[in-house]
C-alpha positions in Angstrom: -29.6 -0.3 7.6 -27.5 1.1 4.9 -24.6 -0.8 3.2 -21.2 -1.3 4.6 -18.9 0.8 2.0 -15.7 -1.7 1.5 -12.5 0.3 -0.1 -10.7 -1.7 -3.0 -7.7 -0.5 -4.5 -7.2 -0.8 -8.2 -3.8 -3.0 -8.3 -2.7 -6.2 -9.2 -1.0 -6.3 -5.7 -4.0 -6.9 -4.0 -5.6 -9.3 -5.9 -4.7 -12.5 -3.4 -7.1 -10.9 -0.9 -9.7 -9.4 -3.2 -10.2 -12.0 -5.8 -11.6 -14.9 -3.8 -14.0 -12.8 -2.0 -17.3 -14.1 -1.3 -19.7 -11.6 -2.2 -22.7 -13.6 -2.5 -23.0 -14.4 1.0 -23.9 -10.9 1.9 -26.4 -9.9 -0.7 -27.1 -6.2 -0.7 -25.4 -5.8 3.0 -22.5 -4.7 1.4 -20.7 -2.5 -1.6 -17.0 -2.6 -2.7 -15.8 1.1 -4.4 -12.8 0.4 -6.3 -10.3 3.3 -6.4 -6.5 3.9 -6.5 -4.9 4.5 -3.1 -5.0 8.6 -2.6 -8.5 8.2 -3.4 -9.6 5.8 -1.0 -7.7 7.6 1.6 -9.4 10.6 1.2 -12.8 8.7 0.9 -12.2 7.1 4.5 -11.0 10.2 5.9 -14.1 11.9 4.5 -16.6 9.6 6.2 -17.8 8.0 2.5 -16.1 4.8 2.7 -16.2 2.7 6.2 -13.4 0.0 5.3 -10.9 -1.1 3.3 -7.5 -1.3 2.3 -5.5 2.3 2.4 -2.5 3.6 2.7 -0.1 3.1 5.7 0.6 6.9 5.7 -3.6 7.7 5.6 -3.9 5.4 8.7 -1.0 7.7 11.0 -3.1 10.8 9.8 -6.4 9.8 11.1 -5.5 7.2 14.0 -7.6 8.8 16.0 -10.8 7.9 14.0 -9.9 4.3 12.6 -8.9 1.2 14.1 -6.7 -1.5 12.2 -8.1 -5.1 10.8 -4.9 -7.5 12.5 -3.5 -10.2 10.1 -4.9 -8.1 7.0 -1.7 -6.0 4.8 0.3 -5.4 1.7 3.9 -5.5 3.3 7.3 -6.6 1.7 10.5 -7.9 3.2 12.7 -6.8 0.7 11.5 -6.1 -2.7 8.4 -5.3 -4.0 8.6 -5.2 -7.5 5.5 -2.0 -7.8 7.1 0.8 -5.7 9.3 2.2 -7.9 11.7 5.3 -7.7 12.8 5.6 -11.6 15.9 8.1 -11.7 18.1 9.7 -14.1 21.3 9.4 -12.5 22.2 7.7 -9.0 20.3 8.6 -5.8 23.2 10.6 -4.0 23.2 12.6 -7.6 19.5 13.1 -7.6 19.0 14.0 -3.2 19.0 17.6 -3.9 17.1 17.9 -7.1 13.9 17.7 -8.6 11.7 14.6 -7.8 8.5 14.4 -9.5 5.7 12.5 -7.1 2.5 10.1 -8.6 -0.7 11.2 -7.4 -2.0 7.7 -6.1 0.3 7.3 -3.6 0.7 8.5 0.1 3.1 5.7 1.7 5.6 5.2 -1.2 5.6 9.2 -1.6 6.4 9.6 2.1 9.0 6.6 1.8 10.5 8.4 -1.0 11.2 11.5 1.6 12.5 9.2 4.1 15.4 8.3 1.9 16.1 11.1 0.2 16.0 13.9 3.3 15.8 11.0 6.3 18.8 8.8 5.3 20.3 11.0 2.9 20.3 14.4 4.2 18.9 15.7 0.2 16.7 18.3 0.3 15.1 17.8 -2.9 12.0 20.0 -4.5 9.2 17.8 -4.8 6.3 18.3 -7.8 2.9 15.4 -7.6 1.8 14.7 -10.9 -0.2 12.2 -13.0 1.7 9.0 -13.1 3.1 9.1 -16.5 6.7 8.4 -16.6 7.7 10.1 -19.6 6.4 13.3 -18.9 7.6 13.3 -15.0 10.9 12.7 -16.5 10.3 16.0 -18.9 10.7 17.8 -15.9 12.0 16.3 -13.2 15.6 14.3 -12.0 13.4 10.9 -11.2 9.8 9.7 -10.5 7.8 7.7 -8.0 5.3 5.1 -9.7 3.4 2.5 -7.9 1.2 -0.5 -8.8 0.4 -1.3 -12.5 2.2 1.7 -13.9 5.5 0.8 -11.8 5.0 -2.6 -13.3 4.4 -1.8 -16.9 6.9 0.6 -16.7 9.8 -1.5 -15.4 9.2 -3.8 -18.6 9.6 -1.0 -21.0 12.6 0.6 -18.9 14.1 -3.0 -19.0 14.1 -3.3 -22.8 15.4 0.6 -23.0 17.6 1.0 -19.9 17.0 4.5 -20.8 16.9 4.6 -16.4 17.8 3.6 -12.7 15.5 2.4 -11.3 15.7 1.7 -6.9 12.8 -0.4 -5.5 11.6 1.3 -2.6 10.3 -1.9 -0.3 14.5 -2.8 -1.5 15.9 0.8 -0.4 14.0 0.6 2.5 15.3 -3.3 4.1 18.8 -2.5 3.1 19.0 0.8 5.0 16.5 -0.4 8.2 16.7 -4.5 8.1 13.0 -4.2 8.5 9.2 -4.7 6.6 7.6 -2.1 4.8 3.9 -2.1 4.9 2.3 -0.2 1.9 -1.2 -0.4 2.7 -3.7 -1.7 5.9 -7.3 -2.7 6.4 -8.6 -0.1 8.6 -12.2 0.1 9.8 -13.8 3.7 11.1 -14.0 3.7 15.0 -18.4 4.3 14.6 -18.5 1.8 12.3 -17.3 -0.8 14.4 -19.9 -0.1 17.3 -23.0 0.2 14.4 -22.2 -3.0 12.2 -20.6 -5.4 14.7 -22.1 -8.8 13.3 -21.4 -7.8 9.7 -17.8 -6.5 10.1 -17.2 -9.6 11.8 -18.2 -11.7 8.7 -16.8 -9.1 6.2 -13.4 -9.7 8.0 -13.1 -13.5 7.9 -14.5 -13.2 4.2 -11.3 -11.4 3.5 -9.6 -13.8 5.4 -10.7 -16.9 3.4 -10.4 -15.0 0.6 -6.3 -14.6 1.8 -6.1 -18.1 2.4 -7.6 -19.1 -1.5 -5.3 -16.3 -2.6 -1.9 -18.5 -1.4 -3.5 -21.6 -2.2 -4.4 -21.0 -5.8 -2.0 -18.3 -6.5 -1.5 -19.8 -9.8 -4.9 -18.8 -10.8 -4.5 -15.2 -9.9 -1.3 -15.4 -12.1 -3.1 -16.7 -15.3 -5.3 -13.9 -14.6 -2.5 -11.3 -14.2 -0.9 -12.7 -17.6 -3.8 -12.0 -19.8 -4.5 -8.4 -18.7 -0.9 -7.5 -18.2 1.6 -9.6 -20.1 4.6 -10.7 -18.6 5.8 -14.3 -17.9 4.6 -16.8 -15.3 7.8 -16.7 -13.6 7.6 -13.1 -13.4 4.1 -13.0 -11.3 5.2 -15.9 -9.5 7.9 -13.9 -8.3 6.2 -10.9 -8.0 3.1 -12.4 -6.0 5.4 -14.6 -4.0 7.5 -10.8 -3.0 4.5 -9.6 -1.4 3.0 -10.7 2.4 -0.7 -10.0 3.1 0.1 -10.6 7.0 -0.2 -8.0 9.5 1.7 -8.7 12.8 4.5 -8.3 14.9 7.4 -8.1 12.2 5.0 -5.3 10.0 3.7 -3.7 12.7 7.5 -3.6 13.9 8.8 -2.3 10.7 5.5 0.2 10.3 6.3 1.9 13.7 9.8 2.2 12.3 8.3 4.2 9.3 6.0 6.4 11.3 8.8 7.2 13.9 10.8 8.4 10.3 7.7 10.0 9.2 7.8 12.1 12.1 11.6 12.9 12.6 11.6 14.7 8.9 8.7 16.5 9.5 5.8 15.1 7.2 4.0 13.9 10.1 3.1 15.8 13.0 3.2 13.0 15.9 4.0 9.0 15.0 0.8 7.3 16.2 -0.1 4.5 18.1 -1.3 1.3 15.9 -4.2 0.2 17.3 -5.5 -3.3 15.7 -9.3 -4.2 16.6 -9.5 -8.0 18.2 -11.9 -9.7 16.2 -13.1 -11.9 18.5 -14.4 -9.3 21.3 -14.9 -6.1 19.2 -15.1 -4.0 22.2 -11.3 -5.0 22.4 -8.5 -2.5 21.0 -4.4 -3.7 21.0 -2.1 -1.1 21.3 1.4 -1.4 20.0 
């Protein structure tokens, strides 16, 4: 039997569920591809990854073919601190104009459209573009970054003030009262049926891996502080912003987005989210 492909994305952010994981209890059953979000997505989609964390946004595109992991996200209530709209004047100024887009994003780049033509009535020109800040802002009115670039970023733009900058998981509770979820663990429908036993023991890997994540959180912001920089207080903050829970109040607030999604246009139908029970795999929720 070949080796169950397992999706990691590349940020800090999803550290508390990734960094306790216990790989050596699966030997060579298993094999974890590390990539930034666009690239998983399109990896899943393609058939060349079977699991994983992705995007919210990838999950609506291909409902049909995946099935959710329940209790398994990276959702705010509130601020996120790594979603990050960076702008040269205020929102209302910029709704019309030029936004420049990163390319590892498919959620935050879709929440960004939500905002500006779903709540703001803009109709902005949108460019995608390698998530550098400084040259996005060479030709464009304000900037989407996410993860460790939105992060190192807000540091330097907090020294400089040289811009606005509107927190997207923010933006997004003031104008709805809800969640935002970034990013799911979604599982391919054939996989399920050709590693049952396997998925099953991937799943509660991740799960104790969640648990160790809260529990010695400090340890994951020691770690954060010597790649990064920063201050313990602000990963403690940062970590604490963040839920890795997936149920009724993110689903809740994920239907919300997809609903949005759809009424501007950038999706075609909102889908049903469709989480996998894990103890009778044969079992689909529908909500």
């Amino acid at each position: 039997m070949s080796k169950l492909r397992i999706g990691r994305i590349t940020y800090t952010n999803i550290w508390p569920i990734y960094h306790f994981f216990d790989h050596s209890q699966f030997q060579n059953e298993i094999e974890l591809i590390p990539q930034v979000p666009s690239q998983l997505n399109q990896r899943m989609k393609d058939g060349t990854i079977d699991m994983g964390a992705i995007s919210a946004f990838a999950y609506a595109e291909q409902a049909e073919n995946y099935v959710l992991l329940p209790n398994l996200s990276v959702s705010a209530y509130g601020r996120v601190g790594s979603i990050s709209l960076f702008l040269k004047s205020d929102l209302e100024d910029i709704k019309n104009k030029k936004i420049a887009l990163t390319n590892t994003s498919a959620t935050s780049v879709h929440l960004v459209k939500i905002i500006l033509e779903g709540f703001l009535d803009g109709k902005p020109e949108y460019i995608t573009m390698e998530p550098d800040l400084e040259q996005m802002m060479k030709v464009a009115d304000a900037a989407l970054l996410i993860g460790d670039e939105a992060l190192t970023q807000g540091w330097e733009n907090g020294r400089t003030q040289k811009y606005q900058v509107i927190d997207l998981g923010e933006e997004w509770k003031k104008r709805t009262g809800l969640w935002m979820t970034f990013a799911v663990w979604a599982v391919r429908k054939n996989v399920v049926e050709q590693y049952p036993d396997l998925l099953y023991r991937v799943y509660h890997a991740f799960l104790n891996s969640k648990k160790k994540g809260y529990q010695k959180r400090n340890l994951i912001v020691q770690e954060s502080m010597s790649r990064f920089g920063g201050t313990k207080q602000f990963w403690e903050d940062y970590f604490h912003g963040l839920s890795y829970d997936f149920s009724d109040p993110q689903i809740h607030g994920l239907n919300h987005y997809y609903q949005m999604a759809q009424q501007i246009g950038v999706l075609k139908k909102a889908p049903k989210i469709e989480i996998l029970n894990m103890e009778k795999l044969t079992e689909i929720h529908t909500y």
